[in-house]
C-alpha positions as CSV (number, residue, x, y, z in Angstrom):
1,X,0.0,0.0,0.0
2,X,1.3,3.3,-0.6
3,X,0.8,6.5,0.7
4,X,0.7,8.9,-2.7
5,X,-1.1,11.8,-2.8
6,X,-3.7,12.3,-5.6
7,X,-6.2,15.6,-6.0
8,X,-10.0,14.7,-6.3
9,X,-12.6,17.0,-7.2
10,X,-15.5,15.9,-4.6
11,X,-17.9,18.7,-4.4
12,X,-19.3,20.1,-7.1
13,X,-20.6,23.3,-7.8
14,X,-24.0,22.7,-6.7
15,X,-23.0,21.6,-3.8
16,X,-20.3,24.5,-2.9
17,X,-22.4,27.2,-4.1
18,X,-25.0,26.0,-2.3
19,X,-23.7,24.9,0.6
20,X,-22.0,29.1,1.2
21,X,-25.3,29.9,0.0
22,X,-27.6,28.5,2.8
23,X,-25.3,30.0,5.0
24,X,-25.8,33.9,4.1
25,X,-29.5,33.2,3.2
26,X,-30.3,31.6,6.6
27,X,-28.2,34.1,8.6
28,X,-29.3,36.9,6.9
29,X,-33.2,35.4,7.9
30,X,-32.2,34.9,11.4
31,X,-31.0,38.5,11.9
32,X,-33.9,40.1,10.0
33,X,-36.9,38.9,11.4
34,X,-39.1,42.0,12.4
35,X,-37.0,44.6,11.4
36,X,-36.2,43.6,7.6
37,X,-39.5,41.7,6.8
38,X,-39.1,41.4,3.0
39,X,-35.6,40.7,3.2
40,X,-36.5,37.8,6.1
41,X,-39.1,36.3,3.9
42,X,-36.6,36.7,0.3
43,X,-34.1,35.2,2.5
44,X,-36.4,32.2,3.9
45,X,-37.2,31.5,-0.2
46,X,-33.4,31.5,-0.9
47,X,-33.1,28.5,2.0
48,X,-36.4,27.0,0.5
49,X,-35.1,26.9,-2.9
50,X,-31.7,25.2,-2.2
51,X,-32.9,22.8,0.2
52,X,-35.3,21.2,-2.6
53,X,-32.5,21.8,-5.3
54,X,-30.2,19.7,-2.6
55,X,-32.8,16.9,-1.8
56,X,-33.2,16.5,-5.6
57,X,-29.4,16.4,-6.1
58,X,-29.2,13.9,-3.0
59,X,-31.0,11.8,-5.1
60,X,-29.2,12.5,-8.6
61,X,-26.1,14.3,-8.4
62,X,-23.0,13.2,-8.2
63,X,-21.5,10.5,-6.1
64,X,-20.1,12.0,-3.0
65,X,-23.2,14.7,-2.7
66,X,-25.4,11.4,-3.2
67,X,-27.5,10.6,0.5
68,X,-26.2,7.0,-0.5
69,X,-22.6,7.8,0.2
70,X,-23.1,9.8,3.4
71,X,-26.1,8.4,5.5
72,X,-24.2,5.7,7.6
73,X,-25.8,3.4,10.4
74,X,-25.6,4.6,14.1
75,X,-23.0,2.2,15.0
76,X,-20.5,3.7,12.4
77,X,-21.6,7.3,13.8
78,X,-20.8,6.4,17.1
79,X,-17.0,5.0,15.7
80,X,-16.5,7.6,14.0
81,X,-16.7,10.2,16.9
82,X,-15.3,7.3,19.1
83,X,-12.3,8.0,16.8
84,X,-12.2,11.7,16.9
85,X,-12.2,11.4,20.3
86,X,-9.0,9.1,20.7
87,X,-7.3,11.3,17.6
88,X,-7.4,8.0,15.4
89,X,-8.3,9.7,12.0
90,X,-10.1,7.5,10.2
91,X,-10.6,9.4,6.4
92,X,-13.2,9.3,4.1
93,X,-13.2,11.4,0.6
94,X,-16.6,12.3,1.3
95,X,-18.5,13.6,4.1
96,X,-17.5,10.7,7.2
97,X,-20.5,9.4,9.5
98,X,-20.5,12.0,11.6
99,X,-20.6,14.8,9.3
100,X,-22.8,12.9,6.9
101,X,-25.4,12.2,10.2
102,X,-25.2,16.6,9.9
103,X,-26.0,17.1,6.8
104,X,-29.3,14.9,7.3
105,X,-30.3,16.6,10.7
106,X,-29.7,20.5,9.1
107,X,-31.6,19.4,5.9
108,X,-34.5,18.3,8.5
109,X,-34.2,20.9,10.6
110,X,-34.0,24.1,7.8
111,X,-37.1,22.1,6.4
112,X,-38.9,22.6,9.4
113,X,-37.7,26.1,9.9
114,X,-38.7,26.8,6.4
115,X,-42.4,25.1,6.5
116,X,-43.0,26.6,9.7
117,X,-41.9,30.2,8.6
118,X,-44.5,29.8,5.5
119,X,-47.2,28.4,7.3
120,X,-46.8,31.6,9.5
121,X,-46.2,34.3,6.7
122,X,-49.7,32.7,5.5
123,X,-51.4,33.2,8.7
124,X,-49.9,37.0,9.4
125,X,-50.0,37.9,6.1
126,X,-52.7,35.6,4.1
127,X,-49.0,35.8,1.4
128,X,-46.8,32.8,0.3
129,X,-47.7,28.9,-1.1
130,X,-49.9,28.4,1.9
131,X,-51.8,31.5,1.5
132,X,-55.0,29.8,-0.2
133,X,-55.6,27.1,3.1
134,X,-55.3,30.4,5.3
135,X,-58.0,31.8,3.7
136,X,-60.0,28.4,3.7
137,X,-59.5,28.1,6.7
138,X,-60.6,31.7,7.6
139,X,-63.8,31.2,5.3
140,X,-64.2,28.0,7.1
141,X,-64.3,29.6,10.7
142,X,-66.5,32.4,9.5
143,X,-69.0,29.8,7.6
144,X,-69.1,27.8,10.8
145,X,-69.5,31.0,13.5
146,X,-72.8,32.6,11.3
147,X,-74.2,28.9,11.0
148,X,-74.1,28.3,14.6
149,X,-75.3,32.0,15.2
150,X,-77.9,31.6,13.0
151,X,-79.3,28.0,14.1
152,X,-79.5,30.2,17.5
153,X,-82.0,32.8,16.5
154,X,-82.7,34.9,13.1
155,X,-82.2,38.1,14.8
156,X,-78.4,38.9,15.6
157,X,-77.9,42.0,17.7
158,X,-74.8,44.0,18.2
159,X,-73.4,42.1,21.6
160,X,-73.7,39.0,19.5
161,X,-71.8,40.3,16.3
162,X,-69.3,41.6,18.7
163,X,-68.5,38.3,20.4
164,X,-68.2,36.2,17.0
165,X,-65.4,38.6,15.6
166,X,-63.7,38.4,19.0
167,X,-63.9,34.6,18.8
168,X,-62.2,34.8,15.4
169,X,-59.5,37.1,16.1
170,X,-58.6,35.2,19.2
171,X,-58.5,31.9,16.7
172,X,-56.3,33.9,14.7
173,X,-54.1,34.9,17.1
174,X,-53.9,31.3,18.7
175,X,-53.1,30.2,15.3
176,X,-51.1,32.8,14.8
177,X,-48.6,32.7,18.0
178,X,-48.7,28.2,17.7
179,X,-47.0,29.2,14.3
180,X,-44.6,31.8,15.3
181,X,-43.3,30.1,18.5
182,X,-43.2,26.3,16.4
183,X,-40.9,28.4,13.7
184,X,-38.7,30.1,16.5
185,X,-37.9,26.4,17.7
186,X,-36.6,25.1,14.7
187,X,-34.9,28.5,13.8
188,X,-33.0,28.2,17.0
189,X,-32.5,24.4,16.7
190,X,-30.8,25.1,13.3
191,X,-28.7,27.4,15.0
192,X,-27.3,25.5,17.2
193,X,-26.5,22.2,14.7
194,X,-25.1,25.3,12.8
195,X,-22.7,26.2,15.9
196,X,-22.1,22.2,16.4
197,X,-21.2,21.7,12.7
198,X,-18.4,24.5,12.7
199,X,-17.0,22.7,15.7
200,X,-17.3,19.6,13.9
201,X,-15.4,21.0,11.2
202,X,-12.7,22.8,13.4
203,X,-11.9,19.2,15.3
204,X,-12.1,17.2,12.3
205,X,-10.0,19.6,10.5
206,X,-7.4,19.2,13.2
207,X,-7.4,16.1,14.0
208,X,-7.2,14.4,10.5
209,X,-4.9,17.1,9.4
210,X,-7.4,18.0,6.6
211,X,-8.5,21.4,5.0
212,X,-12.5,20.9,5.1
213,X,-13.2,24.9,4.7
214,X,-10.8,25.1,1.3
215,X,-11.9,22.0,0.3
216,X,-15.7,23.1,0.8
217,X,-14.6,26.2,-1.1
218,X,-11.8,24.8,-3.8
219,X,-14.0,21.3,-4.5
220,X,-10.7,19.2,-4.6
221,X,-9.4,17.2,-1.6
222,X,-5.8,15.4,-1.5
223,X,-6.4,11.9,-0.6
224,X,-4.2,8.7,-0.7
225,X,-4.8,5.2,-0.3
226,X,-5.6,5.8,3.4
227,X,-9.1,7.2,2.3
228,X,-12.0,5.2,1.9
């Protein structure tokens, strides 16, 4: 066995654009929130987009950006950070088990931050994909509120009008605050696998005496016979 070195190109440009990408788009949402609406919500469609263009590409692109070379079982996980741990570098031209097991909880975890984050644009705003259920559901409530108030008696009088609408807008609100507090949870969730991959990174990079950010940047990684 020898120990040559030899240049692969692993990631490829979907992946690398993408990948620095997803991080200004979903930084640049979490910092704008209510100051920077639009900007929030042009951001949140930037992370939207990639993450379906990456699922896709997960599925058809090329071999190391393939969920078949990266999603590993727990008991490799657990080696490989088991190895990290001791400093036994144990190298992988891809992403290894740990990093791979990543990738899979930040795609699930933007996708919840992202569906979350429409589902509650729709509700403030009635705006976005999910903005035709809001108003269903809105018609719904009303349809359901005059039924009731009309199986009651034929004559409505002011009290009565004023209670209904108050029962909507609290429904509204309830709806509206489930939505916003379920999106902060998987915003700051993301965050912190964010802040847990850059460590990740940083102690992999040391230990296996690798390059992950120029690689990540470049595409190319020097590997030898070492690598699996």
């Amino acid at each position: 066995m020898t120990n040559d070195k030899k240049t692969l190109r692993v990631w490829d440009p979907v992946v690398r654009i993408g990948h620095w990408t997803l991080v200004i788009a979903f930084f640049t949402a979490y910092f704008t929130e209510d100051d920077f609406m639009d900007l929030h919500v042009w951001a949140g469609y930037v992370v939207t987009a990639y993450l379906l263009i990456r699922i896709l590409w997960g599925f058809v692109g090329g071999k190391y950006a393939r969920f078949s070379n990266f999603i590993y079982s727990p008991s490799q996980i657990i080696g490989c950070l088991k190895n990290l741990i001791t400093r036994k570098p144990q190298h992988y031209i891809g992403h290894n088990p740990a990093g791979g097991a990543m990738v899979v909880a930040l795609l699930l975890s933007l996708a919840a931050t992202t569906l979350t984050g429409l589902k509650l644009y729709a509700v403030e705003d009635n705006k976005g994909p999910f903005a035709v259920s809001a108003t269903q559901a809105q018609t719904h409530i009303q349809s359901t509120s005059l039924i009731s108030v009309a199986n009651a008696a034929d004559d409505e009088d002011d009290d009565e009008k004023s209670e209904r609408n108050g029962n909507e807008r609290r429904i509204d609100k309830e709806g509206e605050e489930f939505w916003e507090e379920l999106h902060e949870v998987f915003a700051n969730l993301t965050l912190l696998l964010v802040f847990l991959h850059i460590l990740g990174v940083a102690v992999s990079s040391y230990i296996d005496k690798e390059k992950l950010v120029k690689v990540m940047l470049t595409g190319k990684k020097d590997v030898d016979d070492t690598y699996q």
